[in-house]
C-alpha positions as CSV (number, residue, x, y, z in Angstrom):
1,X,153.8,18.5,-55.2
2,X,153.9,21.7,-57.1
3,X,156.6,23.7,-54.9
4,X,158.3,20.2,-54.1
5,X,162.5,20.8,-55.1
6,X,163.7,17.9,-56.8
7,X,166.8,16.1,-55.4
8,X,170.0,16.1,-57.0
9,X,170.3,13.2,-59.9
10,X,171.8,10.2,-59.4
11,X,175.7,10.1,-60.5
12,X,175.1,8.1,-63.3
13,X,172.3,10.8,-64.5
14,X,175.0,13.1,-63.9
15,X,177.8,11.6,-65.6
16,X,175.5,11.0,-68.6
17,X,174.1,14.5,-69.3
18,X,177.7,16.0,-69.1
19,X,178.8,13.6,-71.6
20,X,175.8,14.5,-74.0
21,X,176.9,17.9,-73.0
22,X,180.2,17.6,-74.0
23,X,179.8,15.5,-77.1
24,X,177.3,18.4,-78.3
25,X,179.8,21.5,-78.0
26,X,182.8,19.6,-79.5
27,X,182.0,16.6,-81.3
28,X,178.3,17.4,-82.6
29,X,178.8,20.9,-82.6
30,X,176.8,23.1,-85.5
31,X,179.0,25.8,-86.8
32,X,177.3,29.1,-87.9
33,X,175.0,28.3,-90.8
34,X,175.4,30.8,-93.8
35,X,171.2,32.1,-94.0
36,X,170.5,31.8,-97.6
37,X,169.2,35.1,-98.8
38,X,166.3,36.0,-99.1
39,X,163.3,38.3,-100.2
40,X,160.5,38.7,-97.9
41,X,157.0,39.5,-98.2
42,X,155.2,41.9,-96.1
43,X,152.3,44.4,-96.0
44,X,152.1,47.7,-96.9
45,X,151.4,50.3,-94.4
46,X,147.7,50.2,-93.6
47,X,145.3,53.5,-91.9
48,X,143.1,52.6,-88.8
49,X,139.5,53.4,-89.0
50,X,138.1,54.7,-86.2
51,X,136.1,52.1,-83.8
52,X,132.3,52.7,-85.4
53,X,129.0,50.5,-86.6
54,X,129.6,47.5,-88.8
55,X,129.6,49.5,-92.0
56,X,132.9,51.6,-90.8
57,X,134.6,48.9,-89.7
58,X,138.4,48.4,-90.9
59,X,139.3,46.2,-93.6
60,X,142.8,46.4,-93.3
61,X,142.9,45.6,-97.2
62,X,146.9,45.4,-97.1
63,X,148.6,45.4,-100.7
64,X,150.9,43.0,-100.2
65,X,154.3,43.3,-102.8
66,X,158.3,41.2,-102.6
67,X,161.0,43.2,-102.0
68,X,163.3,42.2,-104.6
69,X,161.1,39.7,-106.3
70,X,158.7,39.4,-109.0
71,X,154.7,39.7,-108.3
72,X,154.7,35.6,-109.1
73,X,157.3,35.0,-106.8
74,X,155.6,37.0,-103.7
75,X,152.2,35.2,-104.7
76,X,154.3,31.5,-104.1
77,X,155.7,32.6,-100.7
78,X,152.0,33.2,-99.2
79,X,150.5,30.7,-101.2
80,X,153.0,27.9,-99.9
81,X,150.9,26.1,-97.7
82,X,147.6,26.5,-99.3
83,X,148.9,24.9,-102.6
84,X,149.0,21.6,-100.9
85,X,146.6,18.9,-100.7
86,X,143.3,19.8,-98.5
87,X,143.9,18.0,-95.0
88,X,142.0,18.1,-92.1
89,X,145.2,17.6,-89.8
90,X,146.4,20.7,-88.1
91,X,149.8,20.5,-87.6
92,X,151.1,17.4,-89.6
93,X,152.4,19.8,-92.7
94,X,154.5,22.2,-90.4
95,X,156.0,18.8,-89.2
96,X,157.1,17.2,-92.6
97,X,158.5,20.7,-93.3
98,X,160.7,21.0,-90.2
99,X,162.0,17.6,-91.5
100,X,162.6,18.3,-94.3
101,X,164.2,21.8,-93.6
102,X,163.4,22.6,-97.5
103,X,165.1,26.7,-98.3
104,X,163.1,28.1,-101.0
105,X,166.0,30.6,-101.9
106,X,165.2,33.7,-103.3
107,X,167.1,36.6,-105.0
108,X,168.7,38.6,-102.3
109,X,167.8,42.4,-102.8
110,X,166.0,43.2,-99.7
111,X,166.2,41.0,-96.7
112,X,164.4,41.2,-94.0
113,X,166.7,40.0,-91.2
114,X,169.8,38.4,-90.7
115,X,169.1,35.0,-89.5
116,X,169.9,33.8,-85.9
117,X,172.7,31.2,-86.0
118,X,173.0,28.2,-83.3
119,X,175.3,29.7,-80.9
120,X,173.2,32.8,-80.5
121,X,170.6,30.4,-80.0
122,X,172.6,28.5,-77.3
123,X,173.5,32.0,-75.5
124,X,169.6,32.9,-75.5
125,X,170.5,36.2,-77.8
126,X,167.2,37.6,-79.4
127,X,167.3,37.7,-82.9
128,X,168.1,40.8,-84.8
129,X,164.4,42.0,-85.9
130,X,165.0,44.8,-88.9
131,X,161.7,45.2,-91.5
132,X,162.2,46.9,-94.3
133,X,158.6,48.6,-94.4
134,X,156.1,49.3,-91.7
135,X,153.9,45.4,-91.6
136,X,151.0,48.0,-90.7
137,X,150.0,51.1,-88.7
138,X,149.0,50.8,-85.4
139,X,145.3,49.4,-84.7
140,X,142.5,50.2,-83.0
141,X,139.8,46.8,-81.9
142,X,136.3,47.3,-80.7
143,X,134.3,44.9,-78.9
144,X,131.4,43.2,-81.5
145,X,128.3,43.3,-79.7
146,X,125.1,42.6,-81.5
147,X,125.9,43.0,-85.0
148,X,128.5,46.5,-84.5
149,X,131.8,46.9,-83.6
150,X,131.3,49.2,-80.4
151,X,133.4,51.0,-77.8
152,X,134.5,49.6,-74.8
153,X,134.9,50.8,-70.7
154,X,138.9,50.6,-71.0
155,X,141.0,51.0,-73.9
156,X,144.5,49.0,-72.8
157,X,147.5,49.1,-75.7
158,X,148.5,46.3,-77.6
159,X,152.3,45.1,-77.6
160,X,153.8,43.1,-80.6
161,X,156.2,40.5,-77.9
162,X,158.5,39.9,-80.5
163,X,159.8,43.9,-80.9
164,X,157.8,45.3,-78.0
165,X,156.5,47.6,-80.5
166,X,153.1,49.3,-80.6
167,X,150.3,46.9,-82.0
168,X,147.2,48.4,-81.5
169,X,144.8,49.6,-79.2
170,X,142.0,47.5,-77.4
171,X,138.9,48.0,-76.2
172,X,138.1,46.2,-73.2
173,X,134.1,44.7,-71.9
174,X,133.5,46.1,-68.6
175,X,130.1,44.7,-66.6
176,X,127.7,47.4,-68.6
177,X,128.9,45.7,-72.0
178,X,129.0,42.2,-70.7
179,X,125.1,42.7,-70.3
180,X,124.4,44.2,-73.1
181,X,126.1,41.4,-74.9
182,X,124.3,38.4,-73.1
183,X,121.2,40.6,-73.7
184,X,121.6,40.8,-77.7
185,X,122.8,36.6,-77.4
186,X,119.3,35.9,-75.4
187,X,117.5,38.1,-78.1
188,X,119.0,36.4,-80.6
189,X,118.7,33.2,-79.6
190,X,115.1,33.4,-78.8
191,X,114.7,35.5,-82.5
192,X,116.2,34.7,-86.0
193,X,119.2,32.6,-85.1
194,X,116.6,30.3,-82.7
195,X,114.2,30.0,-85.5
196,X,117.6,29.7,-88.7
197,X,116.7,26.1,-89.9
198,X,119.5,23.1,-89.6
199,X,120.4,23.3,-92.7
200,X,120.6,27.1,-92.8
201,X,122.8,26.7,-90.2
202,X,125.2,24.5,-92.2
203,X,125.3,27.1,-95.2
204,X,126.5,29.7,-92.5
205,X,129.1,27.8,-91.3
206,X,130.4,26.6,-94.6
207,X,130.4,30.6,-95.8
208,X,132.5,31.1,-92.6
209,X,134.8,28.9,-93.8
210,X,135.4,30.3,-97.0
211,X,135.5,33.5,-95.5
212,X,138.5,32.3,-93.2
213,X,140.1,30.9,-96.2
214,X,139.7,34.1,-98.8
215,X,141.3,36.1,-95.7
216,X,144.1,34.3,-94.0
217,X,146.5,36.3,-95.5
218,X,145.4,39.0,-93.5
219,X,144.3,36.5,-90.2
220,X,147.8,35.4,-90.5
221,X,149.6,38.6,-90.0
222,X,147.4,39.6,-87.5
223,X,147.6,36.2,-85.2
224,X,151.2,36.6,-86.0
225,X,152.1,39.7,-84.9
226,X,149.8,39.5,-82.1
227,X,151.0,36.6,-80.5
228,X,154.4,36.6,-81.4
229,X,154.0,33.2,-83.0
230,X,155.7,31.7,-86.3
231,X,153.5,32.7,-89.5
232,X,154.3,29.0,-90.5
233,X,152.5,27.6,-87.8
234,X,150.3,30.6,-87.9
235,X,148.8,29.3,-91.6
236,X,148.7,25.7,-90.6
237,X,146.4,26.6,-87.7
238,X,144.1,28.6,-90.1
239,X,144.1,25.4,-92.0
240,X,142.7,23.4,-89.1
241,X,140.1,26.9,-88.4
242,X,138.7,26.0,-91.9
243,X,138.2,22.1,-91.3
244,X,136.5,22.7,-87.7
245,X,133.9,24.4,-89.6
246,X,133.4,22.5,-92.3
247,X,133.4,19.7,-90.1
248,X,130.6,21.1,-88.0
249,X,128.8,22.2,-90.6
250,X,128.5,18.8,-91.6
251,X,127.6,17.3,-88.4
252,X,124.8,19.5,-87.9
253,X,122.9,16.4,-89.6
254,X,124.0,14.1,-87.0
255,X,121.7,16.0,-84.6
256,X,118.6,13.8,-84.1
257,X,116.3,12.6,-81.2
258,X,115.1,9.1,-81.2
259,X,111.9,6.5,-80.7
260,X,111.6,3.5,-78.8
261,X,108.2,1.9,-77.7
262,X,107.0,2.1,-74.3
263,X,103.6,-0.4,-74.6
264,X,100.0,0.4,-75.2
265,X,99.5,3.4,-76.8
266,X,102.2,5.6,-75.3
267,X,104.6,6.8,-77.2
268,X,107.7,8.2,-77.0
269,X,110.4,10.5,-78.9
270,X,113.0,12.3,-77.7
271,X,114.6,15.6,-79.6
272,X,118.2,17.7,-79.0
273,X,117.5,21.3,-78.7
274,X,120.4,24.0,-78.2
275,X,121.5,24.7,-73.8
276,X,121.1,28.4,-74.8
277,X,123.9,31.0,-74.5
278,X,127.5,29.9,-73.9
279,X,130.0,32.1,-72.5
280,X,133.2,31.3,-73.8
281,X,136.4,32.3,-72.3
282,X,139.9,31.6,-75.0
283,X,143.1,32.0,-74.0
284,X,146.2,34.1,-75.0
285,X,148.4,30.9,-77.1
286,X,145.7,29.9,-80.0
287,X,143.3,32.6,-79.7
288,X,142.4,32.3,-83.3
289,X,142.2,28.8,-83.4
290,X,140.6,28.0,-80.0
291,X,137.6,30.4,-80.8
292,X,137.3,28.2,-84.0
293,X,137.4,25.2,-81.3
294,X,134.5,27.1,-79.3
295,X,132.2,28.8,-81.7
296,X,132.1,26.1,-84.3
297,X,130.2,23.4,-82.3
298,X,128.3,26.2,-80.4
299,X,126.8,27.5,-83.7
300,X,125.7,24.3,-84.8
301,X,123.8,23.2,-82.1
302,X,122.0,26.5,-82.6
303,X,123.3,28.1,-79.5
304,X,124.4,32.2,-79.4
305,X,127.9,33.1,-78.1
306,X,129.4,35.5,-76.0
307,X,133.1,35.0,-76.0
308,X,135.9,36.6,-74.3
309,X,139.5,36.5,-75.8
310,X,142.4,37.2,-73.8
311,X,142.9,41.1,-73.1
312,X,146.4,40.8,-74.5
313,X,145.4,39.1,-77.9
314,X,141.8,39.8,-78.9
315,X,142.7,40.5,-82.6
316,X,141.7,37.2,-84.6
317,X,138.6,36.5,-82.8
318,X,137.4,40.2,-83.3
319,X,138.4,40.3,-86.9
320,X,136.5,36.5,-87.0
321,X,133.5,37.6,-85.6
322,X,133.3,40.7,-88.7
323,X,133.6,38.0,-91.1
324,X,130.4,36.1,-89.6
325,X,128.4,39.0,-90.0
326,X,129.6,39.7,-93.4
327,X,128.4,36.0,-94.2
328,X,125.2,36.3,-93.0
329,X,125.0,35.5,-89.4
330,X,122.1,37.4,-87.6
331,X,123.2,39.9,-84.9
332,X,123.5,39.0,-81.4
333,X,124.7,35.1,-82.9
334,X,128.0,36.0,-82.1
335,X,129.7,38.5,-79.7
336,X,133.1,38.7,-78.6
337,X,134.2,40.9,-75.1
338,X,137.6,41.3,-74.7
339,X,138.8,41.6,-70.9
340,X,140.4,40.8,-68.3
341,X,140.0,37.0,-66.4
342,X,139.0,38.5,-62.7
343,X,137.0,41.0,-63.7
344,X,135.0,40.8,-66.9
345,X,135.7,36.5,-67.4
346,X,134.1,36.3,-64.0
347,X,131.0,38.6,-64.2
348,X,130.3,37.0,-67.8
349,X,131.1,33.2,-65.9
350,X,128.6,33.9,-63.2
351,X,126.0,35.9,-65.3
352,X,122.4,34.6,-64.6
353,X,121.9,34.6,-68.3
354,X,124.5,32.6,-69.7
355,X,123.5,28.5,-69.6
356,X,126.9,27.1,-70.3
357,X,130.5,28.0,-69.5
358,X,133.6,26.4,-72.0
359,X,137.0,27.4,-70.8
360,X,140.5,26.9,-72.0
361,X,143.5,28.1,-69.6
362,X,145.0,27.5,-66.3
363,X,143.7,24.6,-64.0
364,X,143.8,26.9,-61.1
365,X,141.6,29.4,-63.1
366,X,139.2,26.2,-64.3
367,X,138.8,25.4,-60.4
368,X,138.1,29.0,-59.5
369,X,135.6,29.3,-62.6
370,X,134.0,25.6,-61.1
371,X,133.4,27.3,-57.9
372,X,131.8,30.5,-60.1
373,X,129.1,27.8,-62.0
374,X,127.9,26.2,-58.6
375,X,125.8,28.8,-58.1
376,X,123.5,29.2,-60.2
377,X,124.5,25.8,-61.5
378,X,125.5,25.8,-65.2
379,X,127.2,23.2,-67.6
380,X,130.8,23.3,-67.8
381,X,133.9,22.1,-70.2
382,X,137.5,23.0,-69.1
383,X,140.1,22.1,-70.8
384,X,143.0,23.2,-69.0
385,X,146.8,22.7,-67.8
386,X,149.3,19.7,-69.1
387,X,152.6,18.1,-68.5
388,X,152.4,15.7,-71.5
389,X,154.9,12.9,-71.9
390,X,156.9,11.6,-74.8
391,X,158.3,7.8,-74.3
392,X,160.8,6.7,-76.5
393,X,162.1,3.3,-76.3
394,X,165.6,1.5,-77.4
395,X,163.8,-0.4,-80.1
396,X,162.1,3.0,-81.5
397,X,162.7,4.5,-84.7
398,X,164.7,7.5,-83.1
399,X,165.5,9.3,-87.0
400,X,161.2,10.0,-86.7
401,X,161.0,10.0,-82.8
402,X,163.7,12.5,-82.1
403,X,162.7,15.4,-84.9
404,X,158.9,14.6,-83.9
405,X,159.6,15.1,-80.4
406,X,161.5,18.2,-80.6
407,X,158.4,19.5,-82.3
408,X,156.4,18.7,-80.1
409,X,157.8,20.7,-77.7
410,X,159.1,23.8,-79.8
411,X,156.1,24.3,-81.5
412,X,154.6,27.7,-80.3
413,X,157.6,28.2,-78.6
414,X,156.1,25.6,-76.0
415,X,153.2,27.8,-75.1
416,X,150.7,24.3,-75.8
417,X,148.8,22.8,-72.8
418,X,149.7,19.7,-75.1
419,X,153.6,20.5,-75.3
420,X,155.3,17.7,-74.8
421,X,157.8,19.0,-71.9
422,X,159.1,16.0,-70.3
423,X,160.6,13.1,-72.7
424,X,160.9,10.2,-71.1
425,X,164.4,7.7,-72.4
426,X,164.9,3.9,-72.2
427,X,168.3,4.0,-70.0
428,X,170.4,2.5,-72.5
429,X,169.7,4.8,-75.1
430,X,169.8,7.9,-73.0
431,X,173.4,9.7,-73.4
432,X,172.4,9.1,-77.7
433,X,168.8,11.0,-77.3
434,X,170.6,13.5,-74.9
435,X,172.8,14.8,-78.0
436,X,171.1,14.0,-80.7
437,X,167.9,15.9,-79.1
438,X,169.9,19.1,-78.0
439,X,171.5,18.9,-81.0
440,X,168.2,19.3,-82.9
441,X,167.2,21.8,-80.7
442,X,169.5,24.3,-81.7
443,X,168.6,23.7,-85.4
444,X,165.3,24.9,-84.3
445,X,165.2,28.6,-86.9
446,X,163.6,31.3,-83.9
447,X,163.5,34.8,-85.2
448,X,161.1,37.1,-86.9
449,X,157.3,35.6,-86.5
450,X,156.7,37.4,-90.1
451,X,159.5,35.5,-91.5
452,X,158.1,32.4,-93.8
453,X,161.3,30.6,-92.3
454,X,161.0,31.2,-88.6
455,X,160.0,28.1,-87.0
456,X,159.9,29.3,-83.1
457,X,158.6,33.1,-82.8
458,X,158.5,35.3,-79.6
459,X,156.6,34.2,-76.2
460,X,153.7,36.2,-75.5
461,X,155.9,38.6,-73.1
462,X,158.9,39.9,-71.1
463,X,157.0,39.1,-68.2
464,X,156.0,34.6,-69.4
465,X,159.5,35.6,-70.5
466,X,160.9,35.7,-67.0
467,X,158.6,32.9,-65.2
468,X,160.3,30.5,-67.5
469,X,163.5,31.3,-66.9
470,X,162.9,31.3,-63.3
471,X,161.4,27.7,-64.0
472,X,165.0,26.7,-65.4
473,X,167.0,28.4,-62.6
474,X,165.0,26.7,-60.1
475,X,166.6,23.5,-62.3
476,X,170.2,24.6,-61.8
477,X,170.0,24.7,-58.5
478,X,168.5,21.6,-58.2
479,X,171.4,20.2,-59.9
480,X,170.2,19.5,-63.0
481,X,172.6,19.7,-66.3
482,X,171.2,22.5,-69.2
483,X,172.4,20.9,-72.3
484,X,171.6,24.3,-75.1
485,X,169.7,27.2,-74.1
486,X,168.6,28.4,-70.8
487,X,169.4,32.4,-70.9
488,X,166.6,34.7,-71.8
489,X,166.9,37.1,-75.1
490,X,167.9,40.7,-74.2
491,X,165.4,41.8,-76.8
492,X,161.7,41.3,-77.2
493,X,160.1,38.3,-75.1
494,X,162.4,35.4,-76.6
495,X,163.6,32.3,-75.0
496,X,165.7,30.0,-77.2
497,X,164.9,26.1,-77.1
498,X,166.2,24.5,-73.8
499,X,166.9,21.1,-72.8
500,X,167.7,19.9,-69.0
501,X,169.0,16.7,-67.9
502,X,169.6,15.2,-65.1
503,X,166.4,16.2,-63.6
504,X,164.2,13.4,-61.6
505,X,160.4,13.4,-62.2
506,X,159.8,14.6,-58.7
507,X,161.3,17.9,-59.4
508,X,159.2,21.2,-60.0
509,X,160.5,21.4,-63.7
510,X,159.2,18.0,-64.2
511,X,155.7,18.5,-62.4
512,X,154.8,22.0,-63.2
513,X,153.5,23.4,-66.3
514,X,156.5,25.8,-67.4
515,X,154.4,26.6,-70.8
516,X,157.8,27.6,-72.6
517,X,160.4,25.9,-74.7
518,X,162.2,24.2,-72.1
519,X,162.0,20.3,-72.0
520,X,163.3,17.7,-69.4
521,X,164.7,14.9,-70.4
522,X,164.4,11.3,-67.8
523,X,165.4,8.4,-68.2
524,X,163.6,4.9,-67.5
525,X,164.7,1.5,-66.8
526,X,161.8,-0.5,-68.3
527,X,158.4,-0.1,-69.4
528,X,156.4,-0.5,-65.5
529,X,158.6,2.3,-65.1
530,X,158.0,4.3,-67.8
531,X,154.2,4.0,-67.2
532,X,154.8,4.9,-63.7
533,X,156.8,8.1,-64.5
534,X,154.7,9.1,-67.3
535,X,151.5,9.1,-64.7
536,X,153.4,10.9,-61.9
537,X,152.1,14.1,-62.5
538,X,148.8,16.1,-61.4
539,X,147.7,16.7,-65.5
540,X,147.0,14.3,-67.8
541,X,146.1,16.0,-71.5
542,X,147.9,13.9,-73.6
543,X,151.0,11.5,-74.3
544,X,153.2,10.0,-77.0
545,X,154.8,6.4,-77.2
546,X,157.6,5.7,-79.8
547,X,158.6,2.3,-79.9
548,X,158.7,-0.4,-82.9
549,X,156.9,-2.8,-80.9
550,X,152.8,-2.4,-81.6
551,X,151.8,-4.9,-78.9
552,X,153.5,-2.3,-76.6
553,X,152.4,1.0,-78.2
554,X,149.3,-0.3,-77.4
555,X,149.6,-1.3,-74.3
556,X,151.0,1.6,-72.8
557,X,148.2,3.7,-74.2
558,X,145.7,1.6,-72.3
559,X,147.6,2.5,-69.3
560,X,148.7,5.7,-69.3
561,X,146.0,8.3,-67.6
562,X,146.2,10.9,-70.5
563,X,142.9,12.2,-73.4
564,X,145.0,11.3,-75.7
565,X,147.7,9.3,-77.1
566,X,149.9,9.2,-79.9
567,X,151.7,5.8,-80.8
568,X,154.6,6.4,-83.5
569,X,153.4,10.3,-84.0
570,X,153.1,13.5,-82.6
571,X,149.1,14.0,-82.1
572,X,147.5,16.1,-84.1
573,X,144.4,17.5,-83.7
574,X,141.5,16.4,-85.9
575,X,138.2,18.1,-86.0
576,X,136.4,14.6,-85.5
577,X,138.7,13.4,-82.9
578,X,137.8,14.6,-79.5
579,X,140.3,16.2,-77.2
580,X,140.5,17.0,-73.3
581,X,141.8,15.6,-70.5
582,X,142.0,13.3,-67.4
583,X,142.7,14.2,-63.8
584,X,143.6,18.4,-63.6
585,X,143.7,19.0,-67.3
586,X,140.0,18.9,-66.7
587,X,137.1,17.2,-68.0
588,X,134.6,17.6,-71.2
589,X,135.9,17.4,-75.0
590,X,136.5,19.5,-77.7
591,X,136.0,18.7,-81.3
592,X,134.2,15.7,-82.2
593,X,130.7,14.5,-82.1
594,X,131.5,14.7,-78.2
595,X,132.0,18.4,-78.6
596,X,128.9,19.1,-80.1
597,X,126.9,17.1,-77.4
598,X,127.7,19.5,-74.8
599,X,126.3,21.9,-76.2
600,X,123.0,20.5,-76.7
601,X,120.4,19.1,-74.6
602,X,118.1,16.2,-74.6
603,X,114.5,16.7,-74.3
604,X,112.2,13.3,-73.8
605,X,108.7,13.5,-74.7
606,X,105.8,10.7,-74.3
607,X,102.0,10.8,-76.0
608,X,99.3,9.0,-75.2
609,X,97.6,8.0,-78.6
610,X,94.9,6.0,-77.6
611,X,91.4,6.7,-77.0
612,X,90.3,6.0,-73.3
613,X,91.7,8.9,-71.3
614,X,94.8,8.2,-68.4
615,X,93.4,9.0,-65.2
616,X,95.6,7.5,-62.9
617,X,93.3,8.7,-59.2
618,X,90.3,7.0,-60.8
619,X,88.9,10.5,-60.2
């Protein structure tokens, strides 16, 4: 299925994209938009501390001042989105404000960078990236092992994607740390954090949480920079970071055995106790917020961690791990390994002293890690690989379903097992989605990650860079029709939003996971054939139904094969709403009450409370 070329597109299909084509460039066209000017905030230059013990470690205690603007003024632009009202929902802010495409304009003595207009958007030309001060110096990020920041086997350079500048240095786990790791977990486990109360527990997890919150400024920039990723969307996610632990901390008191009579004088209770250590793997798109995901229900079931980030973006999770300890969590609780998947995910996967195994990433690496758990057997949760679906019908509300489906694919520049890549059109709305959707698309701001205005950053590389675009030239010569986009940035590891028409669902665009901004868009003739289309893939993570008929929404999320579905909105993930996958995205939840269970397990025990003795031989 996978290497599978798609056939050319009907004639109609054809037709129709070159007319949305046409009608985008010269009827719908967007001129060059004059940037509003603007003052920009960013940190001083910052020294790097050597990699030592805990006490030593960098703070990276940035001053942070407006170039051109009063103190009050630089406070606002940080402060934006945590001067709104406390929500649990990740995304849903970041949403309302691409809507509402609000400019906060500024005096205009010191901009940043000049902003990228539509039609460098539509060529694929990088955005011009000039900062007026250094963000910060380079970097240098330990591994945390027991308490201490701590030198690695391998220290591997970090690249900023979005300049290909220098962003740090990292130390990468080799086998010799990954032991001493599970080691200081296991000691820990079976020490002060296996003996920390429930409740203790709670209070830890709530301090994290404020911790997160009194540095996101700082988290921000980092995750930022490190990814390549919008700060916008960068702040929202530390938003949801807070709310997973607060949420856990508060559903430690859900954790309870129970009591049911057996007869007689037996009696029986059972009680949850924690599966041990977990070896956590996170991957390079959300590392901050995924480690949230991981560690949150981990720690309140009362297991010890050892995670591994993604060699290329171990920042967040490093810096996260610091703050734990500064809150109170014992050593060994926590550790975090940076390296490489093959090497160091591996040994920690198949080490005999991990007890469970959570994974987020590729579907071919969650079958190979499968393989790596079979032996010694250990529990598992992957949630891996998607090629979500949005329907939209004629009778939808397309002024929310259009702008809430470009989101949902532009968001992180695509780089979300949860993008939705493939948009699936009632045929006799079609040609009016095809503008009005690459239309949008080249509204979409993509620049500077460090700019407050930026709503699409960098992807993670030159070299994701390239796979995508070979994803979309595969699509040309398949015949398909690229409506905006479609040429790589010459600079840094951009790729401008795309949109393809005239693909059919059998094509590789439409079945493989591109994990960029490019989105397909197919058309459907009714809704047994939208359901049919929107199951005709391998993955089945999540999908979205617009339509302004309820009875419908609902039941086309009864029979689509997907973890979640979103009727009228984009999904957005909820601590207390569990989220995974059906067929290859993989199986297991995260978040939730569900998330919690798995990492706990259920212990049955039965007394005898009577007098006369069981002796079931009669001996």
């Amino acid at each position: 299925m996978g290497g599978r070329r798609g056939r050319r597109a009907p004639t109609r299909s054809r037709r129709s994209s070159r007319g949305a084509r046409h009608r985008l460039r010269h009827g719908n066209g967007r001129g060059d938009r004059g940037g509003c000017a603007r003052s920009s905030l960013r940190c001083v230059e910052r020294s790097a501390p050597a990699v030592r013990g805990r006490r030593h470690r960098g703070r990276c205690a940035g001053v942070h001042r407006a170039l051109g603007g009063d103190d009050a003024e630089a406070r606002c632009e940080l402060a934006t989105v945590h001067r709104r009202p406390a929500v649990a929902c990740l995304h849903l802010h970041v949403l309302v404000r691409w809507r509402a495409r609000a400019c906060a304009r500024r005096r205009s003595s010191g901009t940043v960078r000049s902003a990228p207009d539509a039609a460098s958007a539509r060529r694929g030309l990088a955005p011009d990236i000039v900062r007026a001060v250094s963000v910060a110096t380079a970097r240098e990020f330990g591994l945390f092992i027991d308490g201490e920041t701590v030198e690695g086997s391998e220290a591997r350079e970090l690249v900023e994607p979005a300049t290909g500048e220098n962003f740090g240095t990292a130390q990468l786990a080799g086998e010799a740390e990954v032991d001493r790791a599970v080691a200081a977990a296991r000691a820990s486990l079976d020490g002060v954090w296996g003996k920390t109360p429930p409740n203790e527990r709670s209070r830890l997890l709530h301090a994290l949480a404020d911790a997160i919150h009194a540095n996101r400024k700082e988290l921000a920039e980092l995750e930022s920079r490190n990814v390549g990723k919008a700060i916008s969307s960068v702040k929202a996610e530390l938003g949801g970071a807070v709310e997973n632990f607060r949420f856990f901390a508060s559903a430690i008191a859900t954790i309870a055995g129970r009591s049911n009579p057996i007869g007689g004088s037996l009696l029986f209770y059972s009680q949850k106790e924690p599966v041990g250590v977990a070896a956590q793997i996170v991957p390079w798109n959300y590392p901050l917020l995924m480690t949230t995901w991981k560690l949150s229900p981990a720690l309140a079931a009362g297991c010890a961690v050892v995670l591994k980030p993604d060699p290329q973006t171990p920042a967040t999770a490093l810096r996260l791990a610091e703050l734990a300890a500064d809150v109170g969590f014992p050593a060994g609780a926590i550790n975090v390994v940076p390296g490489d998947g093959p090497t160091t995910g591996a040994y920690l996967v198949r080490h005999p002293g991990t007890d469970k195994v959570a994974f987020t990433g590729s579907t071919r690496t969650g079958g190979e890690i499968m393989r790596l758990c079979s032996d010694p057997i250990k529990r598992l949760t992957l949630e891996l690989g998607g090629k979500s679906p949005s329907l939209i019908f004629a009778d939808a509300d397309l002024a929310s379903a259009i702008p809430s489906a470009v989101w949902s694919i532009y968001y992180s520049a695509g780089q979300s097992c949860e993008a939705r890549s493939r948009v699936l059109v009632e045929q006799s709305i079609y040609d009016e989605v095809a503008s009005e959707f690459a239309a949008k698309a080249q509204t979409v701001k993509m620049g500077d990650p460090l700019d407050a205005e930026t709503q699409m950053g960098s992807l993670i590389s030159t070299g994701h860079r390239e796979k995508v675009h070979a994803f979309v030239e595969g699509a040309r010569d398949d015949g398909a029709e690229v409506l905006t986009g479609g040429e790589p940035g010459e600079t840094g590891a951009f790729y401008p939003p795309t949109v393809i028409a005239g693909v059919e669902n059998a094509s590789s665009i439409a079945q493989e996971e591109v994990f960029g901004p490019v989105v397909t868009l197919i058309p459907f003739a009714d809704e047994k054939d939208a359901i049919r289309i929107a199951n005709d893939v391998k993955y089945g993570l999540m999908a979205t139904v617009w339509t302004g008929d309820p009875a419908r929404g609902h039941r086309i999320a009864s029979r689509v094969k997907a973890g979640t579905i979103g009727i009228n909105m984009p999904y957005t993930a909820f601590p207390g709403i569990p989220f995974g996958g059906y067929k290859q995205s993989g199986f297991g939840r995260e978040l939730g009450i569900d998330a919690l269970e798995l990492y706990l397990e259920t212990k049955s025990v039965i007394v005898n409370t009577g007098a006369r003795p069981i002796n079931p031989f009669g001996l």
